[in-house]
C-alpha positions as CSV (number, residue, x, y, z in Angstrom):
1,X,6.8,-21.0,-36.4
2,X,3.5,-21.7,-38.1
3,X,0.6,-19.4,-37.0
4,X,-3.0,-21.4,-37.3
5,X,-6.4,-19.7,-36.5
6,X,-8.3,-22.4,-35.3
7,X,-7.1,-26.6,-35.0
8,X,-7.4,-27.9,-38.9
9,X,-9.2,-30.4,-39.8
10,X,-7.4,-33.9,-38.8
11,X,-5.6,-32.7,-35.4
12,X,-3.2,-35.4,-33.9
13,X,-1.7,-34.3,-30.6
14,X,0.2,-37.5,-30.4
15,X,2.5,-35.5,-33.5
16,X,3.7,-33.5,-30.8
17,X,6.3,-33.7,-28.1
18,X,4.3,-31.4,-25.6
19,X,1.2,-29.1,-25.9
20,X,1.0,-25.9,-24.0
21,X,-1.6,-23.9,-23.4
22,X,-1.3,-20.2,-23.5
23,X,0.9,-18.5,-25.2
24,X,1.7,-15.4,-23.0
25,X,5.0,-15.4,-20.9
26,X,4.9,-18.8,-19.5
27,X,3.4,-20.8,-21.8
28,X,6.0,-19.0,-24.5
29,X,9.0,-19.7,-22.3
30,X,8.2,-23.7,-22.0
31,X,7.8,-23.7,-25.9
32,X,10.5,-22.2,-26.7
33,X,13.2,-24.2,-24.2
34,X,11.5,-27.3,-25.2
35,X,12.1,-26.9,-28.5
36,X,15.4,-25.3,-29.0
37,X,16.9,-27.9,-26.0
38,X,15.5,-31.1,-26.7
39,X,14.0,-31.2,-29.6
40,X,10.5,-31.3,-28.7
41,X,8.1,-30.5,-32.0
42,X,5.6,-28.0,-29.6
43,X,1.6,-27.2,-30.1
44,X,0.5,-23.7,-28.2
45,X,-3.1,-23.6,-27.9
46,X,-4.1,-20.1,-27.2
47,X,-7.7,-19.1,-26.8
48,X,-7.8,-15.3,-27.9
49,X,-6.8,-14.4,-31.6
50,X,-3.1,-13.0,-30.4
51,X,0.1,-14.5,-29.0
52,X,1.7,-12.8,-25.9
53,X,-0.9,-13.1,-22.9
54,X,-1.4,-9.9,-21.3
55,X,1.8,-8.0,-22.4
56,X,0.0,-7.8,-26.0
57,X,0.6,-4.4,-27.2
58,X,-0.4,-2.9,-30.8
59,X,-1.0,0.6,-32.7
60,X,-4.2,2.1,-32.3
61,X,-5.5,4.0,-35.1
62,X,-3.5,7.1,-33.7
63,X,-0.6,5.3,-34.0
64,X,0.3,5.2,-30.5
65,X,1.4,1.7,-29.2
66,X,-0.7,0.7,-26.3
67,X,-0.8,-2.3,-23.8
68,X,-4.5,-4.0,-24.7
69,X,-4.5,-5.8,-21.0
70,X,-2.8,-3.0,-18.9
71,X,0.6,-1.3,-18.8
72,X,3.5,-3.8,-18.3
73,X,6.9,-2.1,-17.1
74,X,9.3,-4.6,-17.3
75,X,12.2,-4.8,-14.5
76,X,13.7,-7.3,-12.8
77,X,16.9,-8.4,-10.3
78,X,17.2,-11.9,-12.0
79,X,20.3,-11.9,-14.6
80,X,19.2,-15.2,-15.9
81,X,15.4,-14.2,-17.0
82,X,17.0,-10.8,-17.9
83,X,19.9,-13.0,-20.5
84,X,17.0,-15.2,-21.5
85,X,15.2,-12.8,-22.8
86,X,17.2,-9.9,-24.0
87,X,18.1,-12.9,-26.9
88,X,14.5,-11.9,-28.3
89,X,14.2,-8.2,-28.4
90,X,16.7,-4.9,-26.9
91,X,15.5,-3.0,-24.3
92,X,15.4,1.0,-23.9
93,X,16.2,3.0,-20.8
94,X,12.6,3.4,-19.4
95,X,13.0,4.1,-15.9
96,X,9.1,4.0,-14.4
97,X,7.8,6.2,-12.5
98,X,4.4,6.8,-10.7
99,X,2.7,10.2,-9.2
100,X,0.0,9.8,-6.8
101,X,-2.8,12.6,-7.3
102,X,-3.4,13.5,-3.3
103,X,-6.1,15.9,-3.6
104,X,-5.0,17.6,-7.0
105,X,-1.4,17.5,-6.4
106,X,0.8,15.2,-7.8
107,X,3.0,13.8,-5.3
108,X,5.7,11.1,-5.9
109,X,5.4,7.2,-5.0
110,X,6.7,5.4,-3.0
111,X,6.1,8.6,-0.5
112,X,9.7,10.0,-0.6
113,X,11.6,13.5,0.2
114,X,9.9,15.2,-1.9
115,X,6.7,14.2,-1.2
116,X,6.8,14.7,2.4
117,X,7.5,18.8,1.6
118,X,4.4,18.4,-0.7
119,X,2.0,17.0,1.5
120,X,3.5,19.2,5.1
121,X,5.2,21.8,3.1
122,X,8.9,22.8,2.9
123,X,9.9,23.1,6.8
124,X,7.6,20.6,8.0
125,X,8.7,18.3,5.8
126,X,12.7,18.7,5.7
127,X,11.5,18.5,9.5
128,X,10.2,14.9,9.2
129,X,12.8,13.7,6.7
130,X,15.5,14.5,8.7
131,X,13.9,12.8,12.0
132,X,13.3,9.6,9.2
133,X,17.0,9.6,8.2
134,X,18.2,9.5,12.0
135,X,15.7,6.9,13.1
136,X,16.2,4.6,9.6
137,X,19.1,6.2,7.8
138,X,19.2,7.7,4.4
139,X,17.6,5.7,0.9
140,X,15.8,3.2,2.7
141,X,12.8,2.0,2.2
142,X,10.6,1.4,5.3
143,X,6.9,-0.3,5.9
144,X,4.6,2.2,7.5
145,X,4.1,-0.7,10.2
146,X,7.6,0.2,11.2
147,X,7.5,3.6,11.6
148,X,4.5,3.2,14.5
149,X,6.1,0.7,16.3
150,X,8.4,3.6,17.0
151,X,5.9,5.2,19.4
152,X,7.0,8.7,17.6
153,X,4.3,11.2,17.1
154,X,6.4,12.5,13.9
155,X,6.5,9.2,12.5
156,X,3.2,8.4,13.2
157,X,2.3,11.1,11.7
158,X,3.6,10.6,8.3
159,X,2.6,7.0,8.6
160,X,-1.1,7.8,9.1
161,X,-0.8,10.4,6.2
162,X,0.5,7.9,3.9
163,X,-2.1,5.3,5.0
164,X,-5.0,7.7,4.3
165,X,-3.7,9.3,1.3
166,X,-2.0,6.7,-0.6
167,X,-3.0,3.4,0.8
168,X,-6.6,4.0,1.8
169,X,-9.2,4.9,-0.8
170,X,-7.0,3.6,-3.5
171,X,-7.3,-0.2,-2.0
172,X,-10.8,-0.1,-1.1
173,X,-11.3,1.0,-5.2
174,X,-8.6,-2.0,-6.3
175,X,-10.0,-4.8,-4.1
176,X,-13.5,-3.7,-3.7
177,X,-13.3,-3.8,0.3
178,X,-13.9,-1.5,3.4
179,X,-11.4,-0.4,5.6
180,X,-11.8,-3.1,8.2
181,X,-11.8,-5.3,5.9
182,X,-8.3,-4.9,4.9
183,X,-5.3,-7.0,6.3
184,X,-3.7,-5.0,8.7
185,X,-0.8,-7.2,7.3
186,X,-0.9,-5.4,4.2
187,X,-1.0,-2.1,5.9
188,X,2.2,-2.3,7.5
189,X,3.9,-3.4,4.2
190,X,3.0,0.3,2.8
191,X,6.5,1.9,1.8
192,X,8.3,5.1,2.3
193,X,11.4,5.9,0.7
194,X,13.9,8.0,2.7
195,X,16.0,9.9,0.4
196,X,15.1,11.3,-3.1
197,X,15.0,8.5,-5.8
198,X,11.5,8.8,-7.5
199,X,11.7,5.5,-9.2
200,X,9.2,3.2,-8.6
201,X,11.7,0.0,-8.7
202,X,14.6,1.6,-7.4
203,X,16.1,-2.0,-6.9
204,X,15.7,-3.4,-10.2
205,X,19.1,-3.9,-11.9
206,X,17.6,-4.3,-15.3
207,X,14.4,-2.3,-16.5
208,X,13.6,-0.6,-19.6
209,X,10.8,-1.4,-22.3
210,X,11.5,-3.5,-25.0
211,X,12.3,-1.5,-28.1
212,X,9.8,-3.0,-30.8
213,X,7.1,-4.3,-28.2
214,X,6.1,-7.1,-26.3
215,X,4.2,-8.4,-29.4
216,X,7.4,-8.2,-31.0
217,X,9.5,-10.0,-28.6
218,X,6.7,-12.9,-28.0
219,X,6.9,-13.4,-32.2
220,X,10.5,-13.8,-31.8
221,X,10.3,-16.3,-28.3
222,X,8.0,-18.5,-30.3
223,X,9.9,-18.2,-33.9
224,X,11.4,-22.0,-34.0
225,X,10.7,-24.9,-36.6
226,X,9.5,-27.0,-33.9
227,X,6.5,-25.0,-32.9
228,X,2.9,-23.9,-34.4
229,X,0.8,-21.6,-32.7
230,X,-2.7,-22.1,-32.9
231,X,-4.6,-18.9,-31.8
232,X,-8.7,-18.9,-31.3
233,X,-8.5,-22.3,-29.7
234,X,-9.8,-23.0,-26.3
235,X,-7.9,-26.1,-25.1
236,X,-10.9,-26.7,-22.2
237,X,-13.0,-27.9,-25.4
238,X,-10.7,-30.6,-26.3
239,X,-9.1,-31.3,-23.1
240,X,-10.1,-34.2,-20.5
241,X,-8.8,-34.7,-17.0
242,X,-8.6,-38.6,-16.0
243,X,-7.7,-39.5,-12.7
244,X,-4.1,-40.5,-13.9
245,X,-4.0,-39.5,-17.8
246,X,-5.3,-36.5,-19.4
247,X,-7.3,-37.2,-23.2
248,X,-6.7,-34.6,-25.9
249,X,-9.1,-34.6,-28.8
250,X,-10.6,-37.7,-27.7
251,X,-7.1,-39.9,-26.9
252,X,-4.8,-40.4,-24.2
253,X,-1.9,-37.9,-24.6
254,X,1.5,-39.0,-23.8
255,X,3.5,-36.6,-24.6
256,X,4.2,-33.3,-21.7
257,X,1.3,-30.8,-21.4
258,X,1.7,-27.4,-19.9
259,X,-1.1,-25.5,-18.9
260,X,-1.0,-21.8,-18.1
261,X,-4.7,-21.1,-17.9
262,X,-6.9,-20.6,-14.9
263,X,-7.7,-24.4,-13.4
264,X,-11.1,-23.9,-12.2
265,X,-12.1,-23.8,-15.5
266,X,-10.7,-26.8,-16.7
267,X,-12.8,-28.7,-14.6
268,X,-16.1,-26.4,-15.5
269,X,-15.6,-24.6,-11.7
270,X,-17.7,-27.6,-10.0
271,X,-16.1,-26.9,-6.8
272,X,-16.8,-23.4,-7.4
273,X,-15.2,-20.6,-9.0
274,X,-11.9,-18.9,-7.9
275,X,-12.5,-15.2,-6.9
276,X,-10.4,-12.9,-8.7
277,X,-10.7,-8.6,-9.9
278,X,-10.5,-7.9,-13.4
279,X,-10.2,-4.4,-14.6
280,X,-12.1,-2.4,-17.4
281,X,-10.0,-0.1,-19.6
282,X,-11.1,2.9,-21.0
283,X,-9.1,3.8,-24.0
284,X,-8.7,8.3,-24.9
285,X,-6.8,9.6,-27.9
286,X,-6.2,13.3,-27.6
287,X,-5.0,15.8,-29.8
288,X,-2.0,16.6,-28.0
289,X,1.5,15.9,-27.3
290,X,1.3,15.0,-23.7
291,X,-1.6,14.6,-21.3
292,X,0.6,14.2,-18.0
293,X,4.1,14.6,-16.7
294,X,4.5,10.8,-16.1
295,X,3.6,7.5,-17.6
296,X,1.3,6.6,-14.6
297,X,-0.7,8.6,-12.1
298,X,-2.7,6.8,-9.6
299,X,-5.4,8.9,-8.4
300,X,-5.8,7.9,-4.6
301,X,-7.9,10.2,-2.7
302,X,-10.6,10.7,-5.4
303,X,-12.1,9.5,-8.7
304,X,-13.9,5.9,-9.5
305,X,-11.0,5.0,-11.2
306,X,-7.5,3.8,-9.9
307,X,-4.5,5.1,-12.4
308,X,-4.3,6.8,-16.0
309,X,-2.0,5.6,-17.9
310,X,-0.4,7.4,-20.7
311,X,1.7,5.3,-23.0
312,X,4.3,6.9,-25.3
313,X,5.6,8.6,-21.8
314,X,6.3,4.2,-21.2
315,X,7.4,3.7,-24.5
316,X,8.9,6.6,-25.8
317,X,7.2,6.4,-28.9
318,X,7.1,10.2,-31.2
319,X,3.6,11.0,-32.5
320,X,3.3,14.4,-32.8
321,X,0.2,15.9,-31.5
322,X,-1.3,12.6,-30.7
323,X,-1.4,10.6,-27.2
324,X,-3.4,7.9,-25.9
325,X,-4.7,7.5,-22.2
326,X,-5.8,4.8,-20.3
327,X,-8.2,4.7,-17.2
328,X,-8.8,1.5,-15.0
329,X,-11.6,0.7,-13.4
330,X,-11.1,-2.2,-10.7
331,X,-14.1,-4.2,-9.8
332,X,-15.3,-8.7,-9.3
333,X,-14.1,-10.9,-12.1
334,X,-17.5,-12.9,-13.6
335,X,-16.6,-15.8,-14.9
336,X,-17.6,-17.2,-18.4
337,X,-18.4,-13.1,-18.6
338,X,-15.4,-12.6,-21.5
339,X,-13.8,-10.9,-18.4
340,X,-10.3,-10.8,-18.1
341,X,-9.0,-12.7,-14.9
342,X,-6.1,-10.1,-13.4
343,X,-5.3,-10.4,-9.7
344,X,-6.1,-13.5,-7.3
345,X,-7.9,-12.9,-4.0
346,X,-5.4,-14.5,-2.5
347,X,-6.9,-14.8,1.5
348,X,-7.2,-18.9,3.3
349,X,-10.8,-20.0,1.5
350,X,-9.5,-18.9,-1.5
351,X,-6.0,-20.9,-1.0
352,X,-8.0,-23.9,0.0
353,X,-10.5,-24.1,-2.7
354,X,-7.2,-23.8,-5.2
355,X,-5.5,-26.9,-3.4
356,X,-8.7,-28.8,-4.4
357,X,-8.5,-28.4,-7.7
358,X,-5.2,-28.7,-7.8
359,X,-5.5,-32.1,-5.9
360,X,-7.0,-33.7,-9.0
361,X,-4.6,-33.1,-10.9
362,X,-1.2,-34.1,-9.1
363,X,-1.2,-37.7,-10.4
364,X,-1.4,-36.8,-13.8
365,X,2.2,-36.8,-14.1
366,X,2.9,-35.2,-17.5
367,X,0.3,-32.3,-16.6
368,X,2.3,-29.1,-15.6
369,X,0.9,-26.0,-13.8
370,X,2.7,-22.6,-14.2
371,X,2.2,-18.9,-14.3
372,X,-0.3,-16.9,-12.2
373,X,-3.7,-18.7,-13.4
374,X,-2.5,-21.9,-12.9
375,X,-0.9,-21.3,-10.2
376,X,-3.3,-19.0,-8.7
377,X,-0.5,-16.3,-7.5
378,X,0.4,-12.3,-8.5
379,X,3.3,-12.7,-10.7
380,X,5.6,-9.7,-12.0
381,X,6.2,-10.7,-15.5
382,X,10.0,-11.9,-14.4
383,X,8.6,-13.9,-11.7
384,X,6.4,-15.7,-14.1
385,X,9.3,-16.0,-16.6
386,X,11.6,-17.6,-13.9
387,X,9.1,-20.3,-12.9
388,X,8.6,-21.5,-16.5
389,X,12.3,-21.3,-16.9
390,X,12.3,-23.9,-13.8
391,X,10.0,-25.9,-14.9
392,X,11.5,-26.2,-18.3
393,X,14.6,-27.3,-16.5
394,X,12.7,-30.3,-15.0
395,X,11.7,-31.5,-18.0
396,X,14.5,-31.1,-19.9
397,X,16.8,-32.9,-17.5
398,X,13.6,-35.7,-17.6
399,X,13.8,-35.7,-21.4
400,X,18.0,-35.9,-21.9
């Protein structure tokens, strides 16, 4: 892998098999399969200074490794994104887990067994656990929604405590609405866990952090002969949509492009820009050893912001009298503002407007969409890995 800050001088697309664009987990995965199983010589265009998208991660003058664009906990179900990329990096045991701060006391979430004796206190609680395990039986995990539909004053009850509590003032902070302007939809999907797992991804056969970074791992994905990286380039200044071709640099491009960036922009948002939240991150180092007892605590019933993060609780990282904190603050994505893009505002205008950018695009044949921008989705990291793993399929079976 060659590393380029800026395109040099003399450019030639045409000398490469495929261009992507982006260099976090989708663009990365493309590269890397295209290279390694059919041969392709690969150009990544990536517009900030740093390979791996979002999941960047570095040492801050503390020494503390921190996630520049947000905590990512990585944890999947999927044995073949979990195989793909264990071959880049090992994994600790990191088991996440997430306190919700109700009023100054830190409560587990998902609201679980011990929660419920928190928030009603010992016999109320065991109380309403017991009438959840013989409605729903024991470590289950059940939608609010379906706990009302029972027509149960108990249930209700904890339903409407976790809706208030949890749900509540934390959304209207994260999506910038007002109670009724919240899907209902999205009410009912609200979890409680019945039984007394406190992991947030109790499911997840494979989670853990990798051992030396996500920086680390992205070097590693992108490490092949076949592929230069070429950071500080925006690809929307030397990239034109045609109705059937796309030009790079001027030329008609044969070769495959794959584009993980956000598609409104491509076409300067004519048709209007795609609402989205971003997030600003407020960065603490603190002279001590620990700040909090775990890596994240959303704070749901007060506060402007939505969660501190503390990040050698994630990583397990030893700096002795040293941590560093992060608080988010949620609010509307500006674009052309040097904002970063997070979380799609996913309602029916929204979906529609997409579709019509996405229209001008479907005849271009060797133009490729994947990965939350450019597909305008929410994407765990292993559900963006698995799309570009399927789309890499496609065109390797095209290509062999």
């Amino acid at each position: 892998m060659q590393v380029y800050h800026g395109l040099p001088e003399g450019f030639e697309s045409n000398k490469y098999d495929m261009i992507v664009v982006g260099a976090g987990y989708a663009g990365a995965v493309c590269a890397r399969r295209l290279a390694e199983t059919a041969g392709f010589r690969v150009a990544v265009l990536e517009r900030r200074s740093h390979i791996a998208g979002n999941a960047y991660d570095y040492l801050d003058d503390a020494g503390v490794l921190v996630h520049k664009y947000g905590p990512h906990i990585y944890h999947t179900t999927d044995d073949r994104v979990h195989e793909f990329l264990s071959r880049f990096t090992e994994w600790t045991d990191y088991q996440h887990k997430v306190l919700a701060n109700i009023h100054g006391t830190l409560m587990p979430v998902p609201f679980n067994h011990a929660s419920l004796k928190l928030a009603f206190g010992e016999e109320r609680g065991e109380e309403l656990f017991e009438k959840l395990v013989s409605t729903f039986g024991l470590n289950k995990k059940v939608p609010i929604m379906d706990l009302r539909e029972k027509n149960d004053p108990d249930l209700a009850e904890v339903a409407d405590y976790v809706y208030e509590n949890v749900f509540l003032y934390y959304t209207m902070k994260q999506w910038g609405q007002t109670p009724d302007q919240i899907d209902p939809s999205v009410t009912g999907r609200v979890p409680v866990f019945i039984g007394d797992d406190d992991r947030y991804f109790p499911g997840a056969t494979h989670q853990g952090m990798p051992k030396e970074g996500y920086t680390e791992l992205f070097n590693r994905m992108l490490d092949h002969d076949l592929i230069d990286v070429f950071c500080d380039v925006d690809a929307r200044s030397i990239i034109e949509m045609r109705e059937s071709t796309i030009e790079i640099c001027g030329s008609v491009y044969g070769g495959e492009v794959v584009y993980t960036g956000p598609l409104d922009e491509l076409f300067d948002l004519d048709l209007g820009a795609l609402p989205y939240r971003t997030l600003d991150m407020q960065f603490e180092t603190l002279d001590q050893d620990q700040f909090q007892p775990v890596a994240t605590v959303n704070y749901t019933t007060s506060e402007d912001f939505t969660r501190i993060t503390e990040f050698k609780l994630m990583t397990g990282q030893q700096v002795p009298g040293k941590t560093t904190i992060m608080r988010e603050y949620s609010h509307a994505y500006e674009p052309g503002s040097g904002q970063t893009p997070y979380y799609a505002i996913l309602d029916p205008e929204n979906r529609a407007l997409y579709q019509s950018y996405r229209s001008r695009v479907e005849n271009v044949t060797n133009f490729h969409l994947v990965g939350r921008l450019a597909e305008y989705r929410y994407y765990d990291m292993d559900a963006v890995v698995d799309s570009a793993l399927s789309l890499s399929d496609e065109l390797i079976a095209c290509h062999n």
